[in-house]
C-alpha distance (Angstrom), angle and dihedral (degrees) to the residues before:
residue distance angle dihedral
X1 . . .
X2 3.85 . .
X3 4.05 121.8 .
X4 3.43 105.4 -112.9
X5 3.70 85.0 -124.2
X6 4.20 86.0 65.3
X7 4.12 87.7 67.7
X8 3.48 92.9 46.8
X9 3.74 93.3 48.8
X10 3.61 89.0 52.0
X11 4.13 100.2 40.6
X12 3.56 92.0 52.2
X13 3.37 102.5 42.7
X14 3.84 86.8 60.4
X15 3.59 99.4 29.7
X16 4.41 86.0 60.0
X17 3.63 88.1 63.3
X18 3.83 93.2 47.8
X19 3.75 102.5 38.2
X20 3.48 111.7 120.8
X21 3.58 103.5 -8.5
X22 3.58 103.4 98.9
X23 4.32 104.4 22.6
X24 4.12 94.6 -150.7
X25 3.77 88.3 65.1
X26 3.74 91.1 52.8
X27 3.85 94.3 35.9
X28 3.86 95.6 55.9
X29 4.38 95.5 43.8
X30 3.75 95.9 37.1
X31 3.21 89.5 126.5
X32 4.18 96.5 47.1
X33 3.94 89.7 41.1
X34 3.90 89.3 48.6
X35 3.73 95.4 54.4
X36 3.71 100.2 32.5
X37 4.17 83.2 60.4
X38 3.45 94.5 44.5
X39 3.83 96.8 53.2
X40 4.08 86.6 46.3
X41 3.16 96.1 52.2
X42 4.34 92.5 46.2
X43 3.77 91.9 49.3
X44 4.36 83.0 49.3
X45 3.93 84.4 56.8
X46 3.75 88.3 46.0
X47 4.12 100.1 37.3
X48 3.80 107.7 20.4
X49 4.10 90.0 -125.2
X50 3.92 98.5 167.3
X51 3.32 162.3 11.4
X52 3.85 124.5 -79.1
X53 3.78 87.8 -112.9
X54 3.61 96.1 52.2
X55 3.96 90.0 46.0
X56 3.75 88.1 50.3
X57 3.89 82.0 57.9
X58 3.07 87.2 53.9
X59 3.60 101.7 47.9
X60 3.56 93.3 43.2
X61 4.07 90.1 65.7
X62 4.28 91.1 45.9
X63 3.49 88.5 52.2
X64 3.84 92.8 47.0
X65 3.73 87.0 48.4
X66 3.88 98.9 46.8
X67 4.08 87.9 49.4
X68 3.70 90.5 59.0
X69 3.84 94.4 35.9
X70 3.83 85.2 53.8
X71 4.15 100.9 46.2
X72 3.45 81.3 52.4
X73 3.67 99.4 64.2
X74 4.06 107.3 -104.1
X75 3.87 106.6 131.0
X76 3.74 136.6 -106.4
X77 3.95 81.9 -119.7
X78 4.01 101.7 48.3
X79 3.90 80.3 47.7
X80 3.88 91.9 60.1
X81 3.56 100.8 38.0
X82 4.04 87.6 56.1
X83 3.50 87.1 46.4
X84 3.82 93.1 57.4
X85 3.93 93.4 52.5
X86 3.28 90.9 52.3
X87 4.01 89.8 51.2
X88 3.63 89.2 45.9
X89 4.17 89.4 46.3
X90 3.77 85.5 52.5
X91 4.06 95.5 44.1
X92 4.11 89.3 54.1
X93 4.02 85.7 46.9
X94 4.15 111.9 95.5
X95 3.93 107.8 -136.3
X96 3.84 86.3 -140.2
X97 4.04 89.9 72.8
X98 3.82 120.8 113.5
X99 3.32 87.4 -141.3
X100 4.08 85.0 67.2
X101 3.75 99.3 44.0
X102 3.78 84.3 49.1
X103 3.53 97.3 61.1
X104 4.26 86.7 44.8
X105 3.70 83.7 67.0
X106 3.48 104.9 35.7
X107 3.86 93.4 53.3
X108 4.15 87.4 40.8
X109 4.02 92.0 56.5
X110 3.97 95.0 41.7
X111 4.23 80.8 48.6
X112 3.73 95.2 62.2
X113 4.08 92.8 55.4
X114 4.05 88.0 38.9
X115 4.54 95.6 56.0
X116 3.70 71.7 50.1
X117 4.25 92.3 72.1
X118 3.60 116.3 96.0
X119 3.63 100.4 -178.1
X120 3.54 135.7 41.2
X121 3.85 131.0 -179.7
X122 3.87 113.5 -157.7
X123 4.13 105.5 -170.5
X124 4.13 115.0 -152.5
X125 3.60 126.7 165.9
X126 3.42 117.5 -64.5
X127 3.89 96.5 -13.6
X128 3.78 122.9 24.8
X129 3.75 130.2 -173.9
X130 4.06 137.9 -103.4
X131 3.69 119.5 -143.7
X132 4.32 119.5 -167.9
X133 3.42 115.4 168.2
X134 4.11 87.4 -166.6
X135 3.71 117.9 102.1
X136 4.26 136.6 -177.3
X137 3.99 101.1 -130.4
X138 3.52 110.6 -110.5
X139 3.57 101.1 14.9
X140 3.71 115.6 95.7
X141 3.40 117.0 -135.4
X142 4.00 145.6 153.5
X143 3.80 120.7 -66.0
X144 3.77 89.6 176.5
X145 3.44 127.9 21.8
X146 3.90 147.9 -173.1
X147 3.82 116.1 -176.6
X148 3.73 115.3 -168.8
X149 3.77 101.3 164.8
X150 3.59 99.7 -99.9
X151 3.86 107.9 32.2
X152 3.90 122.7 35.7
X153 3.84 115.2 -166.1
X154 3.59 139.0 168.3
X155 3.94 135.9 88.4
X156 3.44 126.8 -26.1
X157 3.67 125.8 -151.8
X158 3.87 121.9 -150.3
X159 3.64 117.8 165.6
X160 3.83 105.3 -60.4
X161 4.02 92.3 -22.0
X162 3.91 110.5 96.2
X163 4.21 106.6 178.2
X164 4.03 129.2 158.6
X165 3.21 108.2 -100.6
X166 3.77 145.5 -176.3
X167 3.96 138.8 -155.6
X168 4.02 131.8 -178.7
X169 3.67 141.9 157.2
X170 3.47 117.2 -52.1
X171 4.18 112.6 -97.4
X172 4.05 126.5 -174.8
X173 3.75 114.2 -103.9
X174 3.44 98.6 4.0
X175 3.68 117.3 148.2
X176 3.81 116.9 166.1
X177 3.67 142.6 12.4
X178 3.58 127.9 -146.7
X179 4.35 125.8 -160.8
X180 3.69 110.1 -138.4
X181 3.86 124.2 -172.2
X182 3.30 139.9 152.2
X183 3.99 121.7 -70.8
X184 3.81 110.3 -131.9
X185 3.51 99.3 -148.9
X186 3.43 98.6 53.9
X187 4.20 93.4 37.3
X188 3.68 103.3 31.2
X189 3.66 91.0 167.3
X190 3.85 121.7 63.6
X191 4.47 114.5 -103.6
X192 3.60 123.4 -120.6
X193 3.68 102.5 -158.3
X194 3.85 96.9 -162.9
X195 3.45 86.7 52.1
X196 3.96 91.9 -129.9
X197 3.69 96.6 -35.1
X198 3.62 96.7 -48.1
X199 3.93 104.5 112.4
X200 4.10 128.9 20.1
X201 3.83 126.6 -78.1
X202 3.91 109.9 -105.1
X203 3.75 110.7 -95.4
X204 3.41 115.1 -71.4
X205 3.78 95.8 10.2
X206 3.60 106.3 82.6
X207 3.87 90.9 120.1
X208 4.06 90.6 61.6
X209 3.94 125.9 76.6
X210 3.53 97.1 -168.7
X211 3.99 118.1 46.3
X212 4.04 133.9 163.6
X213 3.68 114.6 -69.7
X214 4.11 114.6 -127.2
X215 3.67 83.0 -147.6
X216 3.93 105.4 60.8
X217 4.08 102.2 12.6
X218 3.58 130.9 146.2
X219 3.83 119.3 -137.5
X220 4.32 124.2 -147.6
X221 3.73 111.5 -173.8
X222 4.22 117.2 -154.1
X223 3.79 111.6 -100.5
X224 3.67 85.2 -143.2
X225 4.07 150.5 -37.8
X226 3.73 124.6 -82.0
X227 3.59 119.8 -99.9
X228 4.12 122.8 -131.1
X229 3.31 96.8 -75.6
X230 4.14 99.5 45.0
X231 3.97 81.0 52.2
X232 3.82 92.5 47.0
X233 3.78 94.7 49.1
X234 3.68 101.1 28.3
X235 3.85 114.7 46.9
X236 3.39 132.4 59.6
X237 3.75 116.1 -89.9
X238 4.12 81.2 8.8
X239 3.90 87.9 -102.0
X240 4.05 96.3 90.4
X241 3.75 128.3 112.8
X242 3.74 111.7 -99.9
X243 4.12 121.9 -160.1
X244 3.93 121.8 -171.2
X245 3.93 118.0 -156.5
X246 3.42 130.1 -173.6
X247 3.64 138.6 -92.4
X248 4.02 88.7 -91.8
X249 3.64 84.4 73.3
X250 4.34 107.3 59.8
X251 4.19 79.5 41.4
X252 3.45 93.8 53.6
X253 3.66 98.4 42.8
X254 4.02 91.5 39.4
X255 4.13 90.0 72.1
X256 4.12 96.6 47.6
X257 4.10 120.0 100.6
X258 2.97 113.9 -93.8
X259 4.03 100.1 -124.0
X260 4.00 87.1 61.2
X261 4.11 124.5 91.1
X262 3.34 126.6 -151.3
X263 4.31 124.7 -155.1
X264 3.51 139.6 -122.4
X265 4.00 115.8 -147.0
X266 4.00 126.4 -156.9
X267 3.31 107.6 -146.9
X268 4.00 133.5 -163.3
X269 3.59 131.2 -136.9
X270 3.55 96.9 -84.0
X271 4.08 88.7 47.1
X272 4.32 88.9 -97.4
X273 4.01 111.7 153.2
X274 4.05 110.9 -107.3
X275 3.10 105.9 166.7
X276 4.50 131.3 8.9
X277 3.65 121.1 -165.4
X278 4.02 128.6 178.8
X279 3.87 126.0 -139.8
X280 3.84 121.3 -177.8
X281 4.31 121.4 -119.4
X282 3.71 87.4 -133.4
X283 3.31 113.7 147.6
X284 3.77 101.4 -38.1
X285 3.50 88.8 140.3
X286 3.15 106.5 47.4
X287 4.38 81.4 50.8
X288 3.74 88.8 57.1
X289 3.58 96.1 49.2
X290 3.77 88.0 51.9
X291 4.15 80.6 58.6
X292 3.10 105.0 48.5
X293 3.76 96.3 52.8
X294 3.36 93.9 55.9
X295 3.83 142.3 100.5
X296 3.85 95.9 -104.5
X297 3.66 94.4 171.3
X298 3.87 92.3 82.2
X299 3.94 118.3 93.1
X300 3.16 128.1 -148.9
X301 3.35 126.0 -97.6
């Protein structure tokens, strides 16, 4: 009879080369990928079994999973009390198994064909996210991307510099931008803004069912506007406004759910609203992860 810890070294060192690449796969096991990652990633905590690239790999599929597990209606709770058993599973588990140093290698040969991806898609709801760890050198251009028609947002690579960054149409006087979510710890739970149907969806967001509350939301200023070339590269048409924001911004919106949007307001001179546009969380995180474990020294070509 196999060690459970024998199936997981074997799923996961498949599923890593699979993850992501082909979205039925990881629809229909969400729930398989989602706990094989988890328990991975406990026994790392436990063993020290890899690298921080190939636990980013590894993290980028559980977050992939738990997106999908979430849109389709498990809870945030059912999600941690899995995630406990698997802890616990991984506490009672001796490092010293060869069941353990079997998954180490498993998950370190699918790695090596995984850095490998350039290009990830990362379906959500209505808008979903792209994820290319190519580049042209001295161009900047976007690592990860949501396009919803009239606001593109994600993060932009140029050179060595990675930052969250924004770009929208073009409107007169407009000065700044500002990202506004919610805050967690005031809103633990996610806002319906119709309140079940009963009033309108905010402007512009009548595709979203969760949006950021006035009431308990958390406020990122830009750092600064894009220059000619950000414009040129990064807006559509290459005549938009483009805002960069700092890192605060990708951690912040790394740890919201999934379902949830967040908003990017135009503002004027004298800090007036011109123009609102919605994004969806998605899974941003899970499309960063995918980033960071990759080899982003290759260029595109």
């Amino acid at each position: 009879m196999h060690h459970p810890i024998t199936n997981l070294a074997r799923a996961v060192g498949a599923g890593l080369a699979l993850a992501g690449l082909t979205s039925p796969v990881m629809a229909n096991n969400a729930g398989e990928q989602f706990g094989e990652r988890e328990l991975a990633l406990a026994l790392d905590d436990r063993c020290h079994l890899f690298s921080p690239a190939q636990r980013a790999a590894l993290d980028a599929a559980r977050l992939q999973a738990r997106g999908i597990l979430l849109r389709g209606g498990v809870t945030h709770t059912a999600l941690d009390d899995y995630s406990r058993e698997l802890e616990a599973q991984a506490d009672a588990t001796q490092c010293s198994r060869p069941e353990v140093d079997d998954l180490r290698l498993r998950v370190v040969e699918a790695f090596i064909a995984w850095q490998r991806v350039r290009d990830m898609e990362f379906p959500g709801g209505a808008f979903g996210w792209t994820a290319t760890r190519s580049f042209i050198a001295g161009t900047p251009g976007w690592a990860v991307l949501q396009d919803t028609g009239e606001l593109r947002v994600g993060i932009t690579r140029d050179g060595d510099n990675h930052r969250f960054t924004v770009a929208m149409p073009r409107v007169e006087n407009a000065v700044s931008a500002v990202l506004v979510m919610r805050d967690p710890g005031r809103a633990p739970e996610l806002y319906d803004p119709t309140m079940g149907g009963h009033f309108p969806a905010p402007a512009g967001a009548g595709w979203a069912d969760f949006t950021p509350p006035n009431f308990a939301r958390s406020m990122i200023w830009a750092s600064g506007q894009g220059d000619r070339a950000d414009t040129a590269a990064l807006s559509d048409g290459g005549d938009g406004l483009v805002f960069h924001f700092s890192g605060r911004a990708a951690d912040a919106l790394a740890v919201l759910d999934p379902r949830e949007t967040a908003r990017v307001e135009l503002l004027g001179r004298n800090g007036e609203p011109l123009a609102v546009h919605y994004f969806e969380i998605g899974d941003f995180a899970a499309a960063r992860a995918f980033l960071r474990a990759g080899n982003l020294a290759e260029t595109r070509s």
